[in-house]
Backbone bond lengths (Angstrom), bond angles and torsions (degrees), N, CA, C in turn:
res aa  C-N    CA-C-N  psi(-1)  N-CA   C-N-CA  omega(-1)  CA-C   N-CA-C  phi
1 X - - - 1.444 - - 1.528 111.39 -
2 X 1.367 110.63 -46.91 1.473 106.88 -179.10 1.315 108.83 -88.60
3 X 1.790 121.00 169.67 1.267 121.19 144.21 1.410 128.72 -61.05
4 X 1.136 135.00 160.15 1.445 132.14 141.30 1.993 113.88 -83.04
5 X 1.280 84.60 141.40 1.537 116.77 -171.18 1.286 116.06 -140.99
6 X 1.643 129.61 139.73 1.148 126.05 -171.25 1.567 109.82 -90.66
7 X 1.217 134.18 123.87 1.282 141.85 -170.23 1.108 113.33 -66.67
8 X 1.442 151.57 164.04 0.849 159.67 158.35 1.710 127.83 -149.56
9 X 1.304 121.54 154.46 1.183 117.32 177.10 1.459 116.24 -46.99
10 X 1.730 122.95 138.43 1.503 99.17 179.83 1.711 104.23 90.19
11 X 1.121 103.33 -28.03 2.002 96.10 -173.47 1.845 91.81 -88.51
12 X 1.532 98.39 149.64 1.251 110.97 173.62 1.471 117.95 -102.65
13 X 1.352 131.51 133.44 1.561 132.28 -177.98 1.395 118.24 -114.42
14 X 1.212 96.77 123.77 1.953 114.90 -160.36 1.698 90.56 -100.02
15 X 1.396 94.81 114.26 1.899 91.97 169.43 1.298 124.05 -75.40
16 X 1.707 120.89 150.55 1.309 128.78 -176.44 1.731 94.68 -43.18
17 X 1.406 117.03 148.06 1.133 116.09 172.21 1.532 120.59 -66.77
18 X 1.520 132.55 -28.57 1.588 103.00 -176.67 1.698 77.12 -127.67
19 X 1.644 131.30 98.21 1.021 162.45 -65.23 1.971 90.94 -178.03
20 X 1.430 119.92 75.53 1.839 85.22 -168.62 1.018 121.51 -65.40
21 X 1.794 138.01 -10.20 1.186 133.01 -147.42 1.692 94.61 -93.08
22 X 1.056 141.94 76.13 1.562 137.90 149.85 1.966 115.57 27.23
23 X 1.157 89.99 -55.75 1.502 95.66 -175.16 1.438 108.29 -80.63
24 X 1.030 133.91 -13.35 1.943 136.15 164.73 0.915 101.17 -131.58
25 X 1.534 125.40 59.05 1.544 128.52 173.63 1.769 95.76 -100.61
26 X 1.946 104.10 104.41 1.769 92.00 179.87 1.618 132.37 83.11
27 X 1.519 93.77 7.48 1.622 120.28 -170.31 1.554 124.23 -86.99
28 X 0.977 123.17 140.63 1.526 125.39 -167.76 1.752 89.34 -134.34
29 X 1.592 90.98 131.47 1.876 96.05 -157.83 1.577 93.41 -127.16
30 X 1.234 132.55 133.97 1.350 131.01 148.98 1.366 132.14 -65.54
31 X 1.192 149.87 108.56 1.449 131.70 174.56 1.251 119.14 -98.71
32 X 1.554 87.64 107.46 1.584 107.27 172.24 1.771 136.00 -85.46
33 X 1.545 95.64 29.53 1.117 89.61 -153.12 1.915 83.21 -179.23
34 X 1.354 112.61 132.45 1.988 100.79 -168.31 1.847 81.63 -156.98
35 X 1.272 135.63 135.96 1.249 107.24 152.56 1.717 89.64 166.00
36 X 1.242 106.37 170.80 1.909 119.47 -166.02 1.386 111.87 -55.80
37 X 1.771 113.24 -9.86 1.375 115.81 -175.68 1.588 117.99 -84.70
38 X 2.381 95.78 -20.69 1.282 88.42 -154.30 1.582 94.87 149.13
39 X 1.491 123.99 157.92 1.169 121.23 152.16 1.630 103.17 -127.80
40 X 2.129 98.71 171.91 1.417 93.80 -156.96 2.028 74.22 -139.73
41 X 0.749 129.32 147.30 1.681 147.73 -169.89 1.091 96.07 -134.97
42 X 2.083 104.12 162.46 1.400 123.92 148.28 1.888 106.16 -122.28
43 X 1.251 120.33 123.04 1.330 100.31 162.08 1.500 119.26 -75.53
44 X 1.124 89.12 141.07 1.715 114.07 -176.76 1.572 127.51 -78.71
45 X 1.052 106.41 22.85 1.624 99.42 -148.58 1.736 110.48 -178.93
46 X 1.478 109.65 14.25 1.550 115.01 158.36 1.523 114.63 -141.30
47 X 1.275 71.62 89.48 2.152 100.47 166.05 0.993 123.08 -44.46
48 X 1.784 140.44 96.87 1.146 115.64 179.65 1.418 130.59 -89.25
49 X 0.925 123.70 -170.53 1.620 108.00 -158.51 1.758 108.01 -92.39
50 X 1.823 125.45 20.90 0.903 126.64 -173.84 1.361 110.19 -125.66
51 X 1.452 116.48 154.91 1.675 114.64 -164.85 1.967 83.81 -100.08
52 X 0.959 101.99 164.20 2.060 125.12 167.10 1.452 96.93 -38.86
53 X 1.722 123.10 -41.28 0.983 134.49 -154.14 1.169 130.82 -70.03
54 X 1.772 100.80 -26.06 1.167 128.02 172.97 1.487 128.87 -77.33
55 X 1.358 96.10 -15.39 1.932 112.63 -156.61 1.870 73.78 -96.09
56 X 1.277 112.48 -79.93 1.858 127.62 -158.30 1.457 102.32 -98.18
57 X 1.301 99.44 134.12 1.703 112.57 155.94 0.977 129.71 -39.77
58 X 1.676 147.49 31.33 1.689 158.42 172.15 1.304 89.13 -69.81
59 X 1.716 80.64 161.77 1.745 110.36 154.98 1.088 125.65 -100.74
60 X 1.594 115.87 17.44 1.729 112.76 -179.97 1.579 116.36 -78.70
61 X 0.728 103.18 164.10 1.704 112.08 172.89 1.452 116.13 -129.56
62 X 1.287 93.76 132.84 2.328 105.26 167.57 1.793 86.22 60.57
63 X 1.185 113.77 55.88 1.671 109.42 132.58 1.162 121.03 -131.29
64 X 1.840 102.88 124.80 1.522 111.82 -171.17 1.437 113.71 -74.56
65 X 1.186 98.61 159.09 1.562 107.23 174.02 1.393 119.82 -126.39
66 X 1.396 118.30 129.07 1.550 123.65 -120.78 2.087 80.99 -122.50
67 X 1.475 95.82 132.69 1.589 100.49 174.14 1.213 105.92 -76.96
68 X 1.865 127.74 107.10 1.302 124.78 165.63 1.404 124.48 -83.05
69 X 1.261 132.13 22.60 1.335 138.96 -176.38 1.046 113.32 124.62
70 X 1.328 110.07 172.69 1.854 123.48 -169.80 1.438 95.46 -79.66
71 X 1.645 131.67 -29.83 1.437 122.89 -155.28 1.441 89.23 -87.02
72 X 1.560 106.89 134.98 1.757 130.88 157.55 1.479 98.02 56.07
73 X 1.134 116.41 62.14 1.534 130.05 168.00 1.611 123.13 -45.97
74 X 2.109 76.00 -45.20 2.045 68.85 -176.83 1.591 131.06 -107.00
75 X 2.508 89.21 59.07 1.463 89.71 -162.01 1.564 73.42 -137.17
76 X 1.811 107.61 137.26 1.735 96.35 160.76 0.851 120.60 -90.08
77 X 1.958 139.57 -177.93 1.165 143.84 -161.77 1.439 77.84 -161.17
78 X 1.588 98.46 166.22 1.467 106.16 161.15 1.901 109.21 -150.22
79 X 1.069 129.48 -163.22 1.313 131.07 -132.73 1.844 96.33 -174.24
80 X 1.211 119.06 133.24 1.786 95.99 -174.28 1.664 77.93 -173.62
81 X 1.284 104.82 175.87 1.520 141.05 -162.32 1.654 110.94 -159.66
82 X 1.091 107.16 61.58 1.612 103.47 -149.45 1.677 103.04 -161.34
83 X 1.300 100.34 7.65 1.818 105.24 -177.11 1.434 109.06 -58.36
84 X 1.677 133.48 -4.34 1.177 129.02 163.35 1.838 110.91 -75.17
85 X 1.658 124.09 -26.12 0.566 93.30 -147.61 1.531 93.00 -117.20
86 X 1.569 113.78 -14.81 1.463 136.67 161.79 1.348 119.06 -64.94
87 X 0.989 115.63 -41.66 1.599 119.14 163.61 1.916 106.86 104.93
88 X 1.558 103.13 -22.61 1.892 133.93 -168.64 1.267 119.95 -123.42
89 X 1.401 106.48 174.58 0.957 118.06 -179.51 1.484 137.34 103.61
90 X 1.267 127.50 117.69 1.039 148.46 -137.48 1.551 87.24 -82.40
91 X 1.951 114.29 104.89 1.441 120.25 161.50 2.168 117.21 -45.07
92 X 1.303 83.52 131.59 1.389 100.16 173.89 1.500 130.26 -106.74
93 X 1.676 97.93 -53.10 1.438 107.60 158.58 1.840 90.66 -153.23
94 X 1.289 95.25 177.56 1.938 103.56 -163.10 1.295 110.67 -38.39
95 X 1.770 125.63 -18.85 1.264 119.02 -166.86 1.370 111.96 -118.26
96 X 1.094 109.03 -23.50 2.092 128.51 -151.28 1.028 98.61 -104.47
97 X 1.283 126.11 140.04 1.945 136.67 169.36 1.461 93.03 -136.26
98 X 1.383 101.69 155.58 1.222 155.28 179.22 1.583 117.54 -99.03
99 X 0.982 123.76 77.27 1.594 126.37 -169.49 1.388 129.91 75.18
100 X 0.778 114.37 -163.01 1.769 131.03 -178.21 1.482 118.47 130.98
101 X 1.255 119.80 -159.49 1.752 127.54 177.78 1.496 98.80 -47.20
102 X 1.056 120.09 99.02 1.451 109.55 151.99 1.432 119.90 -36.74
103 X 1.517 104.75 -77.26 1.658 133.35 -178.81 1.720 80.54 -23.72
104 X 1.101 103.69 -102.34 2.012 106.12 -171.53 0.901 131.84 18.90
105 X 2.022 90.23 -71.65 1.498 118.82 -160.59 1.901 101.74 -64.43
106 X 1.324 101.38 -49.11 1.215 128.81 159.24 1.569 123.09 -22.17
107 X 1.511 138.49 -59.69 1.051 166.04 75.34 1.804 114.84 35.18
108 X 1.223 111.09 -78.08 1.577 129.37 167.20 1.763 103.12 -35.54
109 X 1.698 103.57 -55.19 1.358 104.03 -153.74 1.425 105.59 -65.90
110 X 1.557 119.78 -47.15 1.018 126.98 -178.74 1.922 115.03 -48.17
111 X 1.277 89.91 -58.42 1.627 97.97 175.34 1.668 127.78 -57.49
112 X 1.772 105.72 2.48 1.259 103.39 152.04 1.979 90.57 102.04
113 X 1.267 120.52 -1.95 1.588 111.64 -151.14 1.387 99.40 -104.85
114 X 1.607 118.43 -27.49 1.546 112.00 170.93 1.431 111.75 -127.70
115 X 1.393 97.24 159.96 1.291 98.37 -155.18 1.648 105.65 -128.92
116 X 1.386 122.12 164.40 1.525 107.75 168.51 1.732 135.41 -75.20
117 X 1.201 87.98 13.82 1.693 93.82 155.64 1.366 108.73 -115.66
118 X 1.473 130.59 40.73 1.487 143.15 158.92 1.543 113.09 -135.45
119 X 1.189 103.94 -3.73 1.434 102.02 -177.21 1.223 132.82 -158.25
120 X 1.193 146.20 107.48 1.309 140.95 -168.19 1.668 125.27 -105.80
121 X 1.244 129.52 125.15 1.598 120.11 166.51 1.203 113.83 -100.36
122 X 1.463 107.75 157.85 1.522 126.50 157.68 1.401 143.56 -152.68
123 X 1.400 95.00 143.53 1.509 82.15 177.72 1.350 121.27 -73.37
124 X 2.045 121.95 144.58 1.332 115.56 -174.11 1.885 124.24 63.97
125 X 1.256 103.21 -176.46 1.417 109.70 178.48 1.735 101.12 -163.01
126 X 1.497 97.34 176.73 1.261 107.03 -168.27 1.193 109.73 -116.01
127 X 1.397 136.91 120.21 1.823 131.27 -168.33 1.330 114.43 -145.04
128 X 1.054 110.16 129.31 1.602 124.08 -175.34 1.497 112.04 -111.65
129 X 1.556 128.35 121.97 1.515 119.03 160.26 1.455 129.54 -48.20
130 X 1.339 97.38 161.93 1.842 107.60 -166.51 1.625 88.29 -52.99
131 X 1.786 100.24 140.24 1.979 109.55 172.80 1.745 101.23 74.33
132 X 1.147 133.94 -35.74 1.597 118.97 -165.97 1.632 104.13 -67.85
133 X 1.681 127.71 -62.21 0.736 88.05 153.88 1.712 161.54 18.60
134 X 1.737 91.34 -107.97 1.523 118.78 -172.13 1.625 89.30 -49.83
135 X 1.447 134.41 -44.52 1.620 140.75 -159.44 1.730 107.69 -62.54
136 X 1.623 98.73 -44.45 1.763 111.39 164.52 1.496 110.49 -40.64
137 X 1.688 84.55 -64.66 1.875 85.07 -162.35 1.179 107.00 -49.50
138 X 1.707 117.22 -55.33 1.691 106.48 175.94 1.186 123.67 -39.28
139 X 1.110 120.86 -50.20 1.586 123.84 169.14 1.595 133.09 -40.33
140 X 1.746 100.92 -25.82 1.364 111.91 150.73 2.031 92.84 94.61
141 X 1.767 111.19 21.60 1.064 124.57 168.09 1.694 124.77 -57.46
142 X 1.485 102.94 -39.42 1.625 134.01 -150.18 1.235 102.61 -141.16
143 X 1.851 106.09 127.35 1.392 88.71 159.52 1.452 90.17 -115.40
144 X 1.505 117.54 164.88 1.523 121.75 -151.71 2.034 97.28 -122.90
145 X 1.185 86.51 126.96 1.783 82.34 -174.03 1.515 116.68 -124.66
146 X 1.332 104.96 116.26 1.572 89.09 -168.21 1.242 106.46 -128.08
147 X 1.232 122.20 16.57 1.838 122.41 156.25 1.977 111.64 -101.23
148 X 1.556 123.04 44.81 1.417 100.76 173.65 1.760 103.79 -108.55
149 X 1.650 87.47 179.34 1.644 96.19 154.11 1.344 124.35 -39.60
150 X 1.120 120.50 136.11 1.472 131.74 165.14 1.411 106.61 -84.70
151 X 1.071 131.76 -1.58 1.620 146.72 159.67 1.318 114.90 -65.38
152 X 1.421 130.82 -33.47 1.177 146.77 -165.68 2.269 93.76 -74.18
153 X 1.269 99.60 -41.11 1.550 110.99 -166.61 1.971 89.60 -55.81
154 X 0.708 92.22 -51.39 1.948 77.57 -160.76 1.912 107.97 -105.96
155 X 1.683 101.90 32.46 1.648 92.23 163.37 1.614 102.76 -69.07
156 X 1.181 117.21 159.42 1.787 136.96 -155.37 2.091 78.94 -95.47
157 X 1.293 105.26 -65.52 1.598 111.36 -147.32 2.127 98.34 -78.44
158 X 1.360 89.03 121.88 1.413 99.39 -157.67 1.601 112.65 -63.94
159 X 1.592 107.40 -31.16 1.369 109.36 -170.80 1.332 98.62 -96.21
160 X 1.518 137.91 -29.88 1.700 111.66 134.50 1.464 143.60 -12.02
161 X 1.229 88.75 -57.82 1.001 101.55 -173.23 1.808 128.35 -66.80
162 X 1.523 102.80 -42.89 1.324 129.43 126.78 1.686 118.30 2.94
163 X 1.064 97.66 -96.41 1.559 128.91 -169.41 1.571 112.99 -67.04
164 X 1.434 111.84 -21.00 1.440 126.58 177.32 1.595 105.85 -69.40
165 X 1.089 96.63 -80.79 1.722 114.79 161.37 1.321 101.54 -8.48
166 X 1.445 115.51 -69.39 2.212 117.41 -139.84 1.308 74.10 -87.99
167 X 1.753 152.30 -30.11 1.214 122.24 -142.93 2.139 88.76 -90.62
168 X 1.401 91.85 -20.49 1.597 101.72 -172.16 1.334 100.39 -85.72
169 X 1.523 137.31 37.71 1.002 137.60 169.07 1.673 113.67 -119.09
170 X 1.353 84.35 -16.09 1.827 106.99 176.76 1.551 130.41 90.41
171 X 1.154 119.11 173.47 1.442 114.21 -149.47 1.654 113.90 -48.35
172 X 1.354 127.19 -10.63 1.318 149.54 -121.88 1.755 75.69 -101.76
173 X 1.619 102.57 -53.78 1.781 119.28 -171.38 1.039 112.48 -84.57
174 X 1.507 116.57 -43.58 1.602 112.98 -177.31 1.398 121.08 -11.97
175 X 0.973 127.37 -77.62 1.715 150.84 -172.16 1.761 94.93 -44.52
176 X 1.279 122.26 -40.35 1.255 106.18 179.62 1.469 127.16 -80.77
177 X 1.427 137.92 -27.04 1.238 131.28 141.31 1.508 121.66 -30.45
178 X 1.484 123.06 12.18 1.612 103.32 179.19 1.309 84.85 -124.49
179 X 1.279 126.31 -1.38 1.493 114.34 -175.45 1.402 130.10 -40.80
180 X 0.834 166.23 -159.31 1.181 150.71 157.57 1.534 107.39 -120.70
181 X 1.524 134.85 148.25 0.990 127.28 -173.98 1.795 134.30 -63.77
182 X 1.810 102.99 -19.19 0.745 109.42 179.40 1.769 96.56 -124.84
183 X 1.549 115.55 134.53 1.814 104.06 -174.36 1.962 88.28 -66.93
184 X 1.197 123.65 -28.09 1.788 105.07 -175.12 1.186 113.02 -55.95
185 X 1.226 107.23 -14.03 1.843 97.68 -176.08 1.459 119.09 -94.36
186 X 1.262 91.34 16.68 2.057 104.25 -175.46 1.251 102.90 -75.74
């Protein structure tokens, strides 16, 4: 169904639509991380049903915490657009970072200065060995997109978010965002 495309750090990976593996069932993944060792992702787009609030002792309220993969679940990461205001963080693509001060970010939120369309957490991440990956895409698992919006990274509504992506992949995908989640329900 999909093309193959060479991945890269910064490229986003839209899963085959009826997807068997549970954990990238319908998933839109960031790769933060591409290289001979391995790549390391966040999926973008499975909300779990717990606020920040629940994991650490803060005073924030209504920030979700986003399932980034099966690997090291019971560690957060975060994801931000905010290097003016974080000061860090490990470039991803021209806008998006990959970590920094927690404590800060932490700090910031409370004080009203960032917000969840600057920043995302999660639990875990998603990591593939050197070639497994690239072996998916052949497989026609992923299609790999590395010219979209960077807007697409922090829509809230997951199966939006989804469907944003494949339609921003062009007319080629369109048609597959209406799929239905299950083909029985066709």
């Amino acid at each position: 169904m999909f093309n193959a495309e060479n991945p890269q750090q910064g490229s986003l990976l839209l899963s085959e639509p009826f997807m068997l593996d549970p954990n990238f069932e319908r998933s839109v993944v960031l790769l933060c991380e591409h290289n001979s060792e391995g790549t390391v992702g966040m999926i973008l787009n499975q909300r779990s049903q717990l606020l920040i609030t629940d994991i650490i002792d803060i005073e924030m309220v209504d920030f979700p915490l986003y399932i980034g993969g099966p690997v090291q679940n019971n560690a957060i990461f975060f994801l931000h657009r905010a290097i003016d205001k974080l000061g860090e963080g490990s470039p991803i693509t021209k806008d998006i970072y990959w970590g920094g001060d927690f404590e800060k970010a932490i700090m910031l939120i409370n004080e009203g200065i960032l917000s969840t369309d600057e920043i995302k957490f999660f639990l875990g991440y998603s990591g593939w060995a050197d070639g497994q990956l690239v072996d998916e895409i052949n497989q026609n698992s992923w299609a790999v997109h590395n010219t979209y919006n960077s807007e697409l990274t922090f829509i809230v509504d997951g199966e939006d978010l989804w469907k944003q992506a494949l339609i921003s992949l062009g007319p080629k995908y369109a048609h597959v965002a209406n799929f239905p989640r299950s083909p029985n329900l066709n």
